[in-house]
Backbone as a printed PyTorch tensor [residue, N CA C, xyz], in Angstrom:
tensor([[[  0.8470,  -1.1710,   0.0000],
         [  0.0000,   0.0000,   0.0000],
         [  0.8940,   1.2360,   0.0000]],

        [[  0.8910,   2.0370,  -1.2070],
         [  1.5570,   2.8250,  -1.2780],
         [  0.9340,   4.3350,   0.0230]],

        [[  2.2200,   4.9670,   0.2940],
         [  1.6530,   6.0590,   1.2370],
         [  0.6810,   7.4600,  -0.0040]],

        [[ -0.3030,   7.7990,   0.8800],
         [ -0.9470,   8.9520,   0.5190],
         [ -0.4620,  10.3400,   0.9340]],

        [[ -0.4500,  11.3880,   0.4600],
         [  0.2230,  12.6500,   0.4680],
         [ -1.5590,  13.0760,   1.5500]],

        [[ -1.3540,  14.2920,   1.7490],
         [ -2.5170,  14.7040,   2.8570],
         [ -3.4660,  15.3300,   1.7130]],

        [[ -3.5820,  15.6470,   0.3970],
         [ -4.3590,  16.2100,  -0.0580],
         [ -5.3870,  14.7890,  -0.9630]],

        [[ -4.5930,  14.0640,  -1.0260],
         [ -4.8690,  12.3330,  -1.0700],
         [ -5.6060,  11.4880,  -0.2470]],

        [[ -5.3080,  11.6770,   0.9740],
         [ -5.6560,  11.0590,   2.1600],
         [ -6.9770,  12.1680,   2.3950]],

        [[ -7.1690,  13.1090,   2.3650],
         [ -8.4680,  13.9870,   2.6660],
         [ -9.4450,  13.1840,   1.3820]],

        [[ -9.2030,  13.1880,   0.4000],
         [-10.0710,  12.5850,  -0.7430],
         [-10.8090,  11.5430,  -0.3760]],

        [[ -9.6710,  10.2600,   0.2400],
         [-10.0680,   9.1090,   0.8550],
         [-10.8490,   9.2930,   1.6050]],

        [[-11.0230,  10.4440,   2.2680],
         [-11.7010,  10.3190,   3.6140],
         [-13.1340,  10.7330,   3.3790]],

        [[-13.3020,  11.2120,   1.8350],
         [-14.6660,  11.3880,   1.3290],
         [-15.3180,  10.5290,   0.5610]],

        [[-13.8890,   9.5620,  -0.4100],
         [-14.8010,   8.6320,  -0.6220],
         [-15.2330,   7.6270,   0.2350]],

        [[-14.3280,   7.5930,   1.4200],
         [-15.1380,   6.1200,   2.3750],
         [-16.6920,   6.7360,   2.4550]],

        [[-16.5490,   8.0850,   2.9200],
         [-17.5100,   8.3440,   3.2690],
         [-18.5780,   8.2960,   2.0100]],

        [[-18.6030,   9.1530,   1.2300],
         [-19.7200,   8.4080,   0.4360],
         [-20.2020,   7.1060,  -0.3870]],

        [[-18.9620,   6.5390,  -0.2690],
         [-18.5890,   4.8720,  -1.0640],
         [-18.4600,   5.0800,  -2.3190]],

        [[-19.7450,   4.9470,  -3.4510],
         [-19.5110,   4.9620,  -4.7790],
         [-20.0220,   6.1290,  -4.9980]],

        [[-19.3400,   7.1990,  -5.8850],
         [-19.6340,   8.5330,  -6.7260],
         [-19.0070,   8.8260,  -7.4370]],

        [[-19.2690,   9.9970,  -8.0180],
         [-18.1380,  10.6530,  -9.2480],
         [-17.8520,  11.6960,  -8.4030]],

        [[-17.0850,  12.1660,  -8.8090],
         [-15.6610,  13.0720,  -8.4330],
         [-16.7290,  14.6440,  -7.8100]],

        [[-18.0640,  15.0440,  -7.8880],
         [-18.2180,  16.1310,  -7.8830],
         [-19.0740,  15.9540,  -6.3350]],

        [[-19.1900,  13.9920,  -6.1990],
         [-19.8370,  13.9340,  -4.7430],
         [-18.8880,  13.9800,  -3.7590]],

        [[-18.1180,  13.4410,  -4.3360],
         [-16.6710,  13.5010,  -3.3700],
         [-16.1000,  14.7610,  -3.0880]],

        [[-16.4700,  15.9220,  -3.9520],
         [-16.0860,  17.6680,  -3.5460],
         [-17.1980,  18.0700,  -2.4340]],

        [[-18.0660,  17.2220,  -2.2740],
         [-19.4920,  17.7610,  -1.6010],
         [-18.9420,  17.7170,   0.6220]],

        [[-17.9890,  16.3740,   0.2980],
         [-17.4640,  15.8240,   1.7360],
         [-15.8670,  16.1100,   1.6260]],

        [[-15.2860,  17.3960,   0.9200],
         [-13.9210,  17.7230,   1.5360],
         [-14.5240,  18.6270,   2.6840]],

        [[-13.0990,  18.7070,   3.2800],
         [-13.0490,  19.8790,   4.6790],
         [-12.4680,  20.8420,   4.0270]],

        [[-11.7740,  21.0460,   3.1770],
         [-11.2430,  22.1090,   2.6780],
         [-11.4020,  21.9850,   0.9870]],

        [[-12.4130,  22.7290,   0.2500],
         [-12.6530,  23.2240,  -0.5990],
         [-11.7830,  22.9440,  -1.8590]],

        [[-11.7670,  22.4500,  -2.9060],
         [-10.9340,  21.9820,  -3.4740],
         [-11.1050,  21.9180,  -5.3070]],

        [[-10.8350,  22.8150,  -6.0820],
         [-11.1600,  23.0630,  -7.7990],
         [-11.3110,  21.6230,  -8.0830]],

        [[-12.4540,  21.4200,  -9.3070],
         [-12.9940,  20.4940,  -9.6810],
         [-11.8180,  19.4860, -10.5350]],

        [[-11.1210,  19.8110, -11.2350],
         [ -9.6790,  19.5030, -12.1080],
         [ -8.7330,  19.1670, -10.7700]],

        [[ -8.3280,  19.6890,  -9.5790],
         [ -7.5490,  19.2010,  -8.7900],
         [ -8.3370,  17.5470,  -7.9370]],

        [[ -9.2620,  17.6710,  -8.1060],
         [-10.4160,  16.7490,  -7.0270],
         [-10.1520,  15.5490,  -8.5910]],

        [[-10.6760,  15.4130,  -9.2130],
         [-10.5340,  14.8910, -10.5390],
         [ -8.7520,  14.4060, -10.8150]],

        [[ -7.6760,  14.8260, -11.1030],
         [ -6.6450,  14.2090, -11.0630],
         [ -6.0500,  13.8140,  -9.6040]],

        [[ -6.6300,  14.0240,  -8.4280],
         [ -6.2150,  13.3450,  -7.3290],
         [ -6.8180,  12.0630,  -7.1600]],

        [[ -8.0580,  11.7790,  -7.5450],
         [ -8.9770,  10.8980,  -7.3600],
         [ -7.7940,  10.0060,  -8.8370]],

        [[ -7.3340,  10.1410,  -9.9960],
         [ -7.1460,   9.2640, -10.6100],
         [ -5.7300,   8.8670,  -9.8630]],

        [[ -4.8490,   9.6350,  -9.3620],
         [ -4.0250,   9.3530,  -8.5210],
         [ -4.2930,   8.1070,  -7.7950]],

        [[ -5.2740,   8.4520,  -7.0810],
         [ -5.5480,   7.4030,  -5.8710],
         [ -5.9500,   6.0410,  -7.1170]],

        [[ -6.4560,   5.9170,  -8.1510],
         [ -6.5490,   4.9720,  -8.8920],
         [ -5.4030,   3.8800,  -9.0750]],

        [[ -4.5610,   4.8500,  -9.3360],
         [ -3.2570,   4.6880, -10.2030],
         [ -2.2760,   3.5830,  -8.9960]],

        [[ -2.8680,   4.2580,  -7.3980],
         [ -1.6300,   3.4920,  -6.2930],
         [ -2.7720,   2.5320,  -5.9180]],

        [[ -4.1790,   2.0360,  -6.4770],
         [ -4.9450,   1.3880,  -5.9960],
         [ -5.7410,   1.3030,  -5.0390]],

        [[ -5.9550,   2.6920,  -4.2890],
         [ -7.3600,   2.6390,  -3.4140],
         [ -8.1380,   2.6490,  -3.7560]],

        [[ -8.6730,   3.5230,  -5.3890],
         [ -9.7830,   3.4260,  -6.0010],
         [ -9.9930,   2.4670,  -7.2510]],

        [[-11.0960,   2.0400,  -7.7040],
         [-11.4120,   1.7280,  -8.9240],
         [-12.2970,   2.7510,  -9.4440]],

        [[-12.5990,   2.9920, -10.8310],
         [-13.8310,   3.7630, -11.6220],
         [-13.9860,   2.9940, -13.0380]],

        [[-15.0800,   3.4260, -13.1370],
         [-15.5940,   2.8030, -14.4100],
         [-16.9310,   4.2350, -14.8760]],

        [[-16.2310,   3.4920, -16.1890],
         [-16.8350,   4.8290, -16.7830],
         [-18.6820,   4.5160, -17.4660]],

        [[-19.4870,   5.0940, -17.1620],
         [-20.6220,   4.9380, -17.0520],
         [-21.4920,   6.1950, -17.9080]],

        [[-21.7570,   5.9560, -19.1440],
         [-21.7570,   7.2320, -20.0410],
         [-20.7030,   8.1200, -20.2000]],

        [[-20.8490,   8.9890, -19.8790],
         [-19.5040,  10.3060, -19.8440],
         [-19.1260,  10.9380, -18.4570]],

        [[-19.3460,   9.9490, -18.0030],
         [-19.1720,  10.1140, -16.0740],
         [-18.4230,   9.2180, -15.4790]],

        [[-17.1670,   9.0270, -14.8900],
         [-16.5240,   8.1480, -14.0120],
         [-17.1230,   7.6960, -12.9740]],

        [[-17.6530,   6.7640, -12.4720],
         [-17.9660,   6.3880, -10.6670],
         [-16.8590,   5.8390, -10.2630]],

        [[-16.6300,   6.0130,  -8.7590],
         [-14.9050,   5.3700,  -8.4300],
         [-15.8260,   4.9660,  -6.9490]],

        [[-14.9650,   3.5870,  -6.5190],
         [-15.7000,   2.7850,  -5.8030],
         [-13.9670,   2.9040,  -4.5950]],

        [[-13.5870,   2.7830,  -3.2820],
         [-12.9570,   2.4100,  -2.6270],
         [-12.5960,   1.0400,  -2.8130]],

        [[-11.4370,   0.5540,  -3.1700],
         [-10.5810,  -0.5820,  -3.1860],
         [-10.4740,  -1.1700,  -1.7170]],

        [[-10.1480,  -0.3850,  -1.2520],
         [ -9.8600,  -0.6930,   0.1700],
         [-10.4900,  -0.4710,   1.7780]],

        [[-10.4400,  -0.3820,   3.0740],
         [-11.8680,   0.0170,   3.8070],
         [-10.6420,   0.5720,   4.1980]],

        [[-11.8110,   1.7480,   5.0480],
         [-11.0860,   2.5660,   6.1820],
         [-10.5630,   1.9770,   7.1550]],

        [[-10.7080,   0.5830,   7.5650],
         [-10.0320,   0.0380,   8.5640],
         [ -8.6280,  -0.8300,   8.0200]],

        [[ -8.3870,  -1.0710,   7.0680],
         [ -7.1560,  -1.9290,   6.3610],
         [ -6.5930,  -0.6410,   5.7470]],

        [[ -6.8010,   0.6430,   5.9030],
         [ -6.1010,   1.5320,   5.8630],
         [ -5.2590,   2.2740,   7.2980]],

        [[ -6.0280,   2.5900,   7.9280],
         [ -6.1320,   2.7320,   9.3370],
         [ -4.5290,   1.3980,   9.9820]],

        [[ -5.0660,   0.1620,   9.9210],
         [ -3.9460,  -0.6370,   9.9850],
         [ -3.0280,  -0.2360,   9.4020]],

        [[ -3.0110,  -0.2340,   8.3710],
         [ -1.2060,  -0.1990,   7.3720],
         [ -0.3870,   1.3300,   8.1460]],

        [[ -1.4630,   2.2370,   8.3580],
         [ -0.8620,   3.8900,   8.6670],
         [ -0.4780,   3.9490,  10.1780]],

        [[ -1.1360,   3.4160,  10.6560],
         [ -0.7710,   3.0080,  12.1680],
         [  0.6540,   2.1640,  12.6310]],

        [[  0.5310,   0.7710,  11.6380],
         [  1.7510,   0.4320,  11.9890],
         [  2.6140,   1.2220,  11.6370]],

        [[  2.9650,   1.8580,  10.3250],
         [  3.7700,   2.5380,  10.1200],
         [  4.1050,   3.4390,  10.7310]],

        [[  3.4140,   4.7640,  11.5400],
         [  3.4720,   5.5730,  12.4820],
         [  3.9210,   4.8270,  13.8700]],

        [[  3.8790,   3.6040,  14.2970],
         [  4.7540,   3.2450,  15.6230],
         [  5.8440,   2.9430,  15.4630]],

        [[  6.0460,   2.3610,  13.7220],
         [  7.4030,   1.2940,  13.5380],
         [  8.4340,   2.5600,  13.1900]],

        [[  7.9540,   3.2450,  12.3670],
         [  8.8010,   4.6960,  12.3000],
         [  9.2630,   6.0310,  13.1720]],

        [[  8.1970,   6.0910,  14.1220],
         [  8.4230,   7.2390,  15.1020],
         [  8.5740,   6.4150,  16.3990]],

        [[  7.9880,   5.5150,  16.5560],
         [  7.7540,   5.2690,  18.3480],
         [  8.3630,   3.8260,  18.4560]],

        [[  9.9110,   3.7700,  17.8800],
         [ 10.5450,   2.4860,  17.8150],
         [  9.6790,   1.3490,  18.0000]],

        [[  8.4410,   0.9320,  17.2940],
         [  7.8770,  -0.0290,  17.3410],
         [  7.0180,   0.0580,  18.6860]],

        [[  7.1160,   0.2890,  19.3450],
         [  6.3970,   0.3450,  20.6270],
         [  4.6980,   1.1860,  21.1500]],

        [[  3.6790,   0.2570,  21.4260],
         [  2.6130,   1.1300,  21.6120],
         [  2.7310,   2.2840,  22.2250]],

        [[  3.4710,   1.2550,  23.5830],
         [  3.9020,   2.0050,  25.2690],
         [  4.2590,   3.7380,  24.6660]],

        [[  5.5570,   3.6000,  23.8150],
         [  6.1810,   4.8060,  23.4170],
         [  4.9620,   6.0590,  22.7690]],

        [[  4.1380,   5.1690,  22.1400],
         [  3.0170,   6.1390,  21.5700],
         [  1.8300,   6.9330,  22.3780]],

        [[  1.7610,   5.5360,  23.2970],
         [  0.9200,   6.1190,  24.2970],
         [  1.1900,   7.1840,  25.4640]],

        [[  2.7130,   6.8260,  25.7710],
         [  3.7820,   8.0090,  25.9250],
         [  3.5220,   9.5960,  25.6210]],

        [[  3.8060,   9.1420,  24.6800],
         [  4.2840,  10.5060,  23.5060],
         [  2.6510,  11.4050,  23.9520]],

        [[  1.5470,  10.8970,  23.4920],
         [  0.0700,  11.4900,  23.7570],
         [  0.0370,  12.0170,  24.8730]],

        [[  0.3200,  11.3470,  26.1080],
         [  0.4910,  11.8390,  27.3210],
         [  1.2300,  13.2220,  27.8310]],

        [[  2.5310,  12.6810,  27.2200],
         [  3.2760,  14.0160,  27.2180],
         [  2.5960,  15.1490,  26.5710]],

        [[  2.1980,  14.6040,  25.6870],
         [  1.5700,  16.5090,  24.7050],
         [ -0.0170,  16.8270,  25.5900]],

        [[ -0.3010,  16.1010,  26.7160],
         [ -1.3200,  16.2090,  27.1380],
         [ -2.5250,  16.1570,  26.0120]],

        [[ -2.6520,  14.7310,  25.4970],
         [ -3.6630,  14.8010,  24.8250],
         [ -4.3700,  13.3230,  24.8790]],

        [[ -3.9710,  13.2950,  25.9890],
         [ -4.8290,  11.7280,  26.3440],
         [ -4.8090,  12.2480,  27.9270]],

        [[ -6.2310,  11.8850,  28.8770],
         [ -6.3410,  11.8520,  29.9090],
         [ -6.1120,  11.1230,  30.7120]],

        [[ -6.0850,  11.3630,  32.1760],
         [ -6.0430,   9.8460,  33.3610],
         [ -7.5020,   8.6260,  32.7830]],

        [[ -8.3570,   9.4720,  33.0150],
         [ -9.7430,   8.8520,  32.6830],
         [ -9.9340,   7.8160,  31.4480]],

        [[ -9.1610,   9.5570,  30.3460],
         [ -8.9460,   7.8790,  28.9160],
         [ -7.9720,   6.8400,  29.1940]],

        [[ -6.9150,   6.9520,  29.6530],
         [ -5.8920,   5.8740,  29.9020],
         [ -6.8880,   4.4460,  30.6860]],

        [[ -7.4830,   5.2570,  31.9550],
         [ -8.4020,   4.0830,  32.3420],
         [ -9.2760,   3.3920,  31.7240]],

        [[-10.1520,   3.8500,  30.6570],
         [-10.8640,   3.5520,  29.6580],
         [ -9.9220,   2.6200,  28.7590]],

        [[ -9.3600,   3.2170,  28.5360],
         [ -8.1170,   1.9900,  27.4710],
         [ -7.7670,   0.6740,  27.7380]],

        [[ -7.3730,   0.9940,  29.3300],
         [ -6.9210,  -0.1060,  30.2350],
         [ -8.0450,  -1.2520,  30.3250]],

        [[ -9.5180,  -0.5820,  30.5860],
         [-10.6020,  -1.4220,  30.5610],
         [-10.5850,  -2.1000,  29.5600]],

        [[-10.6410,  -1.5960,  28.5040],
         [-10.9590,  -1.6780,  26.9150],
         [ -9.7280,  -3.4110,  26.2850]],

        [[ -8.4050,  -2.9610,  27.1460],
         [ -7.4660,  -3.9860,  26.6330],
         [ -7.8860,  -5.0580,  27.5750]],

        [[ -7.8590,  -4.5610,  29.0700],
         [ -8.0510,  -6.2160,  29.5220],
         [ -9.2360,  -6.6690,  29.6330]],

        [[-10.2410,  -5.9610,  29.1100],
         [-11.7200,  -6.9260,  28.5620],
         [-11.5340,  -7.5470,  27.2450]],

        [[-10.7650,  -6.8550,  26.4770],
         [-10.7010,  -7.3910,  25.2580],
         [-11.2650,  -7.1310,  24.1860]],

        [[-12.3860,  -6.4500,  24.3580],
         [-13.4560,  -5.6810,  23.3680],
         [-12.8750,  -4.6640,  23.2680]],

        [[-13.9820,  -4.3550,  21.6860],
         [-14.2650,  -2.8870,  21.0220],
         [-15.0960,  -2.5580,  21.7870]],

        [[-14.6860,  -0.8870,  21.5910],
         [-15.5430,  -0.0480,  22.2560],
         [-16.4740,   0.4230,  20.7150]]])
């Protein structure tokens, strides 16, 4: 799975969300506003490294997600511990702490969460 650039990865994050559309539903769910020609060659981008498929349907592309938000989520995650936080959760969960952006409360919640074993 090739890595996504952030103007890439925002795209993705509209098509999970709408699943199958053409390129002008996917401008409807950016966060940041984006020319119809830039939304359009990013989306074939994402074709090209395989998150998307499209098929052309009259004179209109539909592009479908290749992949889910959660087998994405995996691949970016490991990579973000194995690269910054020498492999280590501990170190990540660390790191949050320090920037004060995880609480006592969430840590306890977590703690629940691992030694029950369930999703929350």
């Amino acid at each position: 799975m090739e890595r996504l650039t952030p103007q890439e990865e925002q795209l993705m994050l509209a098509v999970w969300k709408v699943g199958e559309g053409h390129v002008k539903a996917f401008m409807d769910h950016l966060d940041k506003p984006a020319p119809y020609t830039t939304v359009a060659s990013t989306i074939k981008n994402l074709e090209k490294k395989g998150y998307v498929s499209g098929k052309l349907f009259g004179n209109t592309y539909v592009y479908k997600p290749v992949i889910t938000i959660g087998e994405y989520k995996k691949k970016f995650m490991g990579n973000v511990v194995k690269n910054y936080f020498s492999n280590s959760y501990k170190e990540l969960v660390n790191f949050f702490v320090d920037q004060k952006k995880v609480s006592a409360q969430e840590l306890k919640d977590i703690l629940k969460l691992i030694e029950s074993g369930k999703r929350k």
